[in-house]
Every structure is written in structure tokens, then in C-alpha cells.
N, C-alpha and C positions, 0 to 999 in steps of 0.2 A: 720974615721967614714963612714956609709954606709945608704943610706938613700933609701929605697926602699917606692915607692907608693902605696895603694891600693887602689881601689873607690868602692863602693857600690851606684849601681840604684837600687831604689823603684818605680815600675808603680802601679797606680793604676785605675783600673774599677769600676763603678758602674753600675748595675742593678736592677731597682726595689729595692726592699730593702737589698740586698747583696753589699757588696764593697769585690773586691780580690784584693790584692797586690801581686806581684812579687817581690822576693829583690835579685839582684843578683852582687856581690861578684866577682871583676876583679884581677886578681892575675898576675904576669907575667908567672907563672905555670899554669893558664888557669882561670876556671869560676865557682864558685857553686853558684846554684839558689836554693833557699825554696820558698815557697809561706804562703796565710792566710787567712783568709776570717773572716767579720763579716758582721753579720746579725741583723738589727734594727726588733727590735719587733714589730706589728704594731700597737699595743697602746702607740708608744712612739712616740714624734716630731722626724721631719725631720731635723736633726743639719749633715749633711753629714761631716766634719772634722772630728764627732767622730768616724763614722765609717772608712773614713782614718784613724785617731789615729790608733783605735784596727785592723784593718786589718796590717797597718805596723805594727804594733807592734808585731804580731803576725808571720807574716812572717820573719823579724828581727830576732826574737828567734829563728825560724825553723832553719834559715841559721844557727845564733851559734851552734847548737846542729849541724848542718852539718860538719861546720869545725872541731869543737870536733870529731868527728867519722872521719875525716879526719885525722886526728891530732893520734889520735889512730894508724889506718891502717900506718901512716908513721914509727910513733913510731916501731911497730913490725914488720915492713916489715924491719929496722936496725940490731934490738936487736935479731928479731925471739923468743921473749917470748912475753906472754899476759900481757897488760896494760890495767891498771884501771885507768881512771882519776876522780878526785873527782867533780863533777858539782855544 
């Protein structure tokens, strides 16, 4: 058996009422980064974890749909025909 690592760092900022996450994806093939952002409304309380929540969470998805399209281009850069993966 083979046991390969990977890690995923999430940073996040806040601004004013924006929070951005970074999440970026260590491979020993190298790095993909997505990002997110949420934005509190200003009629809502100040709870900042939810906007961490929804910012990671949001940049978290971006990356999957990264590595998908990653995952694609490897796929057909093999086979040399197009792939569909089901999402």
C-alpha cells in the first residue's frame, strides 16, 4: 500500500463587511488555489464566523471544481479524447 498526503490551507481576511478566503490545495505534483468571498448585509449582526463559514465554503467548492477541470485536462491529455465527468 501507498500512502500519499495532501493538505489544504484556508486563510482568511476580513474587511469591513467582506471576509475572502484563500484555500489552497498542496499536492506533491504542485498547488491549486480557488478563492470566496462573503459579504454580510448591513442590516444583519456582526457574527464574523459566519462569514468565515461562507467564505471557506465557498472557496473550498471553487477549488473542487479546480481539481475537476484538472482531473479532466489529465484524463485527455492520456486517452486524447474528450471527457465528461458527472458533477
Amino acid at each position: 500500500m501507498h500512502t500519499r498526503k495532501w493538505s489544504v490551507d484556508v486563510f482568511l481576511s476580513e474587511e469591513e463587511d467582506r471576509t475572502h478566503a484563500i484555500a489552497r490545495l498542496h499536492t506533491a505534483a504542485g498547488e491549486l488555489t480557488a478563492d470566496g468571498t462573503a459579504r454580510r448585509n448591513p442590516a444583519d449582526r456582526d457574527v464574523p464566523e459566519i462569514g468565515d463559514e461562507l467564505a471557506a465554503a465557498r472557496a473550498l467548492s471553487a477549488l473542487a471544481h479546480r481539481l475537476l477541470d484538472t482531473v479532466v485536462g489529465d484524463i485527455e491529455g492520456v486517452t486524447h479524447r474528450p471527457v465528461h465527468l458527472d458533477r
